[in-house]
C-alpha positions in Angstrom: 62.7 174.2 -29.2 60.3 171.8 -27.2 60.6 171.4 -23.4 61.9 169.0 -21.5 58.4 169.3 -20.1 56.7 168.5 -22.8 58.1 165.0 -23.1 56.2 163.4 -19.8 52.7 162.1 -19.1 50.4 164.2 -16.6 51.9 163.8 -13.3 48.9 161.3 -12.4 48.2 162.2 -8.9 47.3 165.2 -9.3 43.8 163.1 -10.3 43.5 161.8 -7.1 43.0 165.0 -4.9 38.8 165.4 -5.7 39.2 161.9 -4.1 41.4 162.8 -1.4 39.1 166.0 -0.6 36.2 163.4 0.2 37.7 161.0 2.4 38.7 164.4 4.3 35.6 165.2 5.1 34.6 161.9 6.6 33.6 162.3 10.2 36.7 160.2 11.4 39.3 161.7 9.1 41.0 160.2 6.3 42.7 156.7 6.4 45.2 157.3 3.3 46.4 154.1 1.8 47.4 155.7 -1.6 51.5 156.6 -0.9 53.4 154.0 0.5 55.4 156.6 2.9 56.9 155.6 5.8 55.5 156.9 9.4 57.2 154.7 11.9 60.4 156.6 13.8 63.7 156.7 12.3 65.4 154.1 14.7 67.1 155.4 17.5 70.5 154.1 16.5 70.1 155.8 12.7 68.9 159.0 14.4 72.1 159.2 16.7 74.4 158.4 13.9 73.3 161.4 11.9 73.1 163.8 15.1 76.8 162.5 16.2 77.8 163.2 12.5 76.0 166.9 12.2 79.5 168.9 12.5 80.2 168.2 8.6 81.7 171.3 7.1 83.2 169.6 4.0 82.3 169.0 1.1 81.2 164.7 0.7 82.2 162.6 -1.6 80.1 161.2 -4.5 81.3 157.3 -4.1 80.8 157.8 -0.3 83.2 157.0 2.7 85.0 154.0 2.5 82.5 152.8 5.7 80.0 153.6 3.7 80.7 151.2 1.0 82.0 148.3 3.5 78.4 148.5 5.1 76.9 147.8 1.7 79.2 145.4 0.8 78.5 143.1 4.2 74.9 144.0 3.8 75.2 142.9 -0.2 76.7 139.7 1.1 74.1 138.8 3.9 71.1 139.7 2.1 72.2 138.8 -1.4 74.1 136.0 -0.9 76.4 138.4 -3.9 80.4 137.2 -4.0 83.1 138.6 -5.2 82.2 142.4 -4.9 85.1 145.2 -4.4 84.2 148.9 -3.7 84.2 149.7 -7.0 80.6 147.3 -7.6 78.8 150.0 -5.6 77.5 153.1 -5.7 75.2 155.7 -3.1 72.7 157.6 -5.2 70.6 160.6 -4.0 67.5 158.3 -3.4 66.1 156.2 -5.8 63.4 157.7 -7.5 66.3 160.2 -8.6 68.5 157.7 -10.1 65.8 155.6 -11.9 64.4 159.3 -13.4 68.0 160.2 -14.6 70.1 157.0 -14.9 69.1 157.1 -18.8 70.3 160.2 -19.3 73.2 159.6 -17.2 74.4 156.9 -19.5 73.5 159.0 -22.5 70.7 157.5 -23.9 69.2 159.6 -26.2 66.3 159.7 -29.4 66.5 156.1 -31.4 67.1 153.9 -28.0 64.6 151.8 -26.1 64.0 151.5 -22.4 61.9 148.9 -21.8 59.7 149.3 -18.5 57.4 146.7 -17.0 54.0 146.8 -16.3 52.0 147.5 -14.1 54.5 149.7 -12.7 55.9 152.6 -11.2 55.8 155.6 -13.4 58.6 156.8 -13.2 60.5 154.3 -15.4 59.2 155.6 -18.4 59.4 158.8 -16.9 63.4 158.3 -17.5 63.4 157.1 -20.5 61.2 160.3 -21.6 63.6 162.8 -20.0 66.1 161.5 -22.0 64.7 161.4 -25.3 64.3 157.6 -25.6 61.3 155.6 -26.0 59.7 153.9 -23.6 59.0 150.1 -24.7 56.1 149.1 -21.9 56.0 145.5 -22.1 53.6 142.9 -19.2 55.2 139.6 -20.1 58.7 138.1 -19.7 61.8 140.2 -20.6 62.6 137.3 -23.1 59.8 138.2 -25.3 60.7 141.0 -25.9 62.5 142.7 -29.5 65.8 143.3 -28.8 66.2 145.5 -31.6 67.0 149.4 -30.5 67.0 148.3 -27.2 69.3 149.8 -24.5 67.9 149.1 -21.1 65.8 146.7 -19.5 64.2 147.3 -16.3 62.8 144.3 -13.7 60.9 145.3 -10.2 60.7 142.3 -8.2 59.2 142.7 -6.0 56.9 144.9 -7.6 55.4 148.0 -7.2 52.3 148.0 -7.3 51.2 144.5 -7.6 53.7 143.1 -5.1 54.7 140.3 -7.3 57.9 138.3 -6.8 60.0 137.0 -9.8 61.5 133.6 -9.5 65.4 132.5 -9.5 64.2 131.0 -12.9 62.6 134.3 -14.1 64.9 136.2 -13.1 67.9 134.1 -14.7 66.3 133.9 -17.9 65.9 137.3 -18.0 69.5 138.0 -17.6 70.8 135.2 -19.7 68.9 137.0 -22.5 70.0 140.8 -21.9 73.7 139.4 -22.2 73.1 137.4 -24.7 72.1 140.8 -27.0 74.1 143.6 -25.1 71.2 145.2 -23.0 71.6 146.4 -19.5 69.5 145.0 -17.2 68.0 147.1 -14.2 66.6 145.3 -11.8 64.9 147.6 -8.9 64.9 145.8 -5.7 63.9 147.9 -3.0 61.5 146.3 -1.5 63.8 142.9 -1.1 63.3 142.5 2.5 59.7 142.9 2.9 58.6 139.7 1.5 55.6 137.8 3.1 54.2 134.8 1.0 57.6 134.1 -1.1 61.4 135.3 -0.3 62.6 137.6 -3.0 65.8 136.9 -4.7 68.1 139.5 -6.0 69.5 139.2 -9.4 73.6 139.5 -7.7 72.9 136.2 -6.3 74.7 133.7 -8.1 71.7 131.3 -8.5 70.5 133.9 -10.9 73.8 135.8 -12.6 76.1 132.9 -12.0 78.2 134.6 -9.8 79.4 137.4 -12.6 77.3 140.5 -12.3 78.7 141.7 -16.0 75.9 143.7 -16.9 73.4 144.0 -14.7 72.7 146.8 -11.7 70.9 146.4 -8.9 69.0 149.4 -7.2 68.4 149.4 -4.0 66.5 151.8 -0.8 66.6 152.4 2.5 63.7 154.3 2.2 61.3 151.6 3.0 63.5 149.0 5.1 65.0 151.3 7.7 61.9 154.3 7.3 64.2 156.9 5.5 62.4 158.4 2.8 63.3 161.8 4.3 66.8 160.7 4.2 67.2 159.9 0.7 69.6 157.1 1.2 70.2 154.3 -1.7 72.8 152.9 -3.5 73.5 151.1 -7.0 75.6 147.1 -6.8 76.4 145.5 -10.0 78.7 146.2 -13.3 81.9 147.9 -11.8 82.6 149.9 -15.5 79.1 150.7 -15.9 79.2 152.0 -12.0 82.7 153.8 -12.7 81.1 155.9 -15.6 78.5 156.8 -13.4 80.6 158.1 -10.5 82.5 160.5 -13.1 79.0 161.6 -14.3 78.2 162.4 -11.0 81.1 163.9 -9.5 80.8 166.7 -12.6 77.5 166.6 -11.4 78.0 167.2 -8.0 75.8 164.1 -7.0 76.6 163.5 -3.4 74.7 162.7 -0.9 75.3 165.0 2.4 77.8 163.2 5.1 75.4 162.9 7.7 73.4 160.6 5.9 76.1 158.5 4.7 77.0 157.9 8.6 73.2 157.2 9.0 73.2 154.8 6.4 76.6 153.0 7.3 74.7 152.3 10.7 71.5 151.5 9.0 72.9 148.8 7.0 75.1 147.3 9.7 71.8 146.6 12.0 69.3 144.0 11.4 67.5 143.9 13.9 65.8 147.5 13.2 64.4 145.5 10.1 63.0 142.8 11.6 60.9 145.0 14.0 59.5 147.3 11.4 58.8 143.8 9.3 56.5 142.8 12.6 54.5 146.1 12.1 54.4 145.8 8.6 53.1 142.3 8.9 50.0 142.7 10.8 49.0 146.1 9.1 49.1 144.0 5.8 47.1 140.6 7.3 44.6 143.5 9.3 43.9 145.1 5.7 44.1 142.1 3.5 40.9 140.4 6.1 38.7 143.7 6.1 39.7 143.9 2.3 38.3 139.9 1.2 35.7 140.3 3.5 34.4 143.5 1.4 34.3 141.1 -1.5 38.3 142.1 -2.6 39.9 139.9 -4.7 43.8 140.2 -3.6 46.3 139.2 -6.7 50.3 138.5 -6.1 51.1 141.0 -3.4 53.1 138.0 -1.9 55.7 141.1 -1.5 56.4 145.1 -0.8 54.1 147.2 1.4 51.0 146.8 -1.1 47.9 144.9 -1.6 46.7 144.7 -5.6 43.3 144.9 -5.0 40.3 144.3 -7.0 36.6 143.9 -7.3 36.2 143.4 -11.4 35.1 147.3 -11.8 37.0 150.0 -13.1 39.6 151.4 -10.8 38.2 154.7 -10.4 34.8 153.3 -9.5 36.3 151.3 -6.4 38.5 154.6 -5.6 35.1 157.1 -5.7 33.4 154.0 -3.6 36.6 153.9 -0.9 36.7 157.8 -0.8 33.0 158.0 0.6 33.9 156.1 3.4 37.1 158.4 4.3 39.5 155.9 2.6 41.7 156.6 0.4 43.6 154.4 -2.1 45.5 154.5 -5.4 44.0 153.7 -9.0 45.8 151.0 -10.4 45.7 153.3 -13.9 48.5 154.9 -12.7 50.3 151.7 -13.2 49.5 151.2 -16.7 46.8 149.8 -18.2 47.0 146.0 -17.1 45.7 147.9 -13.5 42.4 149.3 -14.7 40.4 147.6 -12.7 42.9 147.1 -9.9 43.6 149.6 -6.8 46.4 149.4 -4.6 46.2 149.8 -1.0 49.6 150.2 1.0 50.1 149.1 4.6 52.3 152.0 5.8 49.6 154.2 8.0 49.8 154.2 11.3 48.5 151.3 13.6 45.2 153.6 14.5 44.7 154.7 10.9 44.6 151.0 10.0 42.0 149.9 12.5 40.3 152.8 11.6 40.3 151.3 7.9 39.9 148.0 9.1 36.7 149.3 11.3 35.0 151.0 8.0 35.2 148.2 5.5 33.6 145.6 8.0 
């Protein structure tokens, strides 16, 4: 019987660490811009919600703590402007990355469906479509083009990851209009909605876009990159409340919880804005520093008007500009892994530390 293995790509980064290995030698270490991980501190107020809720001997629940889904219902409501959403519209996931790599699965999508995946993007949409036997349908366009036929799922990243681009209320209503209009669900993968810098992104719960009825559709969102808790893996699902109630029973059998201190971390994380608005400031002038040194090295910068990227290019294959970077101890991603509209794109994230920045920022001038 073939693995489950044998179903997925090459995990792609392993390519990069020849690269990685020479900006490690450079005299003033490496500046990594290829992972968009967070370094900033957990904020205080996060970190003393999880210490004060350590003493957890039980087993947590799957659907979280009632607090729990109040904070991302008022956080739904202030950021998404989404109305008319009961506890049973959410959901707390096991970070994000897990739930995009297993939701197809999870909803028992199998050999003879379509997931289509937008590109360029992150991998691991079609990674979950592989795992579960379906095909991946890549597609760079408008959802609306595309052939509904076999089709289960439909996945939208605004903003996007990598290239940082921001799908209109117009966009993003078309493309729901049309996934209701021939049974699809529509994913739309949002976590990166409140680090917008040349447009304000929109989720697809607000009712400019699903006309106040989220029939159909699931939003995923992260607290990973907001609020610095990657380690934490803290996110949640908001959208179709039968599609999110056959998920919870899948999950319970599973045993898909997240532990109870970070549901008290994230209950605090999304009652506090102002956490957000600080880490935005930092993110803000690593991202103008970079984007300068960048044009000025004869970068041209495309979208990235969005997320904690820059979609970089200088017209040369990606791996070229990545060998290039790497000899001066920097280190960025190849926008291959992306698909192949990023050949001759890199992408440079702007969540290193404000030294390792300058430092960047020092070696392309």
């Amino acid at each position: 019987m073939p693995s489950l293995f044998a179903r997925l790509p090459a995990f792609p980064w392993d390519r990069l660490e020849p690269y990685k290995a020479t900006a490690a030698a450079h005299d003033g270490g490496i500046v990594d811009l290829s992972i968009g991980t967070p370094v900033d501190p957990v904020p205080e107020l996060i970190q003393d919600a999880l210490t004060a809720a350590a003493n957890s001997p039980g087993y947590p629940t799957v659907w979280g703590t009632p607090a729990l889904r109040e904070a991302i219902l008022g956080w739904l409501a202030r950021r998404t402007n989404a109305a008319g959403l009961d506890h049973p519209n959410v959901l707390p996931v096991v970070g994000s990355k897990e739930l995009v790599a297993w939701l197809p699965t999870q909803l028992g999508l199998g050999p003879g469906d379509k997931v289509a995946c937008p590109q360029p993007a992150y991998p691991t949409y079609e990674v979950g479509a592989r795992l579960a036997g379906a095909e991946p349908v890549p597609y760079t366009g408008s959802v609306t083009d595309l052939d509904p036929a076999g089709l289960r799922l439909v996945w939208l990243n605004s903003p996007g990851n990598p290239s940082g681009r921001v799908l209109d209320v117009a966009e993003l209503r078309a493309a729901v209009e049309w996934a209701r209009r021939h049974g699809v669900l529509l994913l739309s993968d949002e976590c990166y909605l409140e680090l917008g810098w040349e447009a304000d992104p929109v989720s697809v719960l607000d009712p400019a876009v699903c006309g106040g009825s989220v029939d159909g559709l699931i939003a995923v969102h992260s607290l990973s990159k907001r609020s610095n808790l990657a380690g934490y893996r803290a996110a949640f699902l908001a959208g179709d409340r039968t599609v999110l109630g056959e998920l919870l029973q899948i999950r319970k059998h599973g045993g898909m919880m997240l532990p109870a201190p970070v549901q008290a971390a994230m209950t605090v994380a999304l009652g506090d804005d102002a956490h957000v608005a600080v880490q935005r400031e930092r993110y803000a002038a690593r991202r103008a520093a970079l984007r300068g040194a960048l044009e000025g090295r004869g970068f041209r910068i495309e979208h990235s008007e969005a997320s904690l990227y820059l979609w970089a290019t200088r017209d040369e294959p990606c791996w070229e500009t990545v060998a290039d970077l790497s000899e001066e101890g920097v280190l960025v991603a190849p926008g291959e892994f992306y698909g192949t509209p990023g050949d001759r794109f890199v992408r440079v994230a702007f969540t290193a530390t404000d030294e390792r920045v300058a430092e960047a920022v020092r070696r392309l001038s």
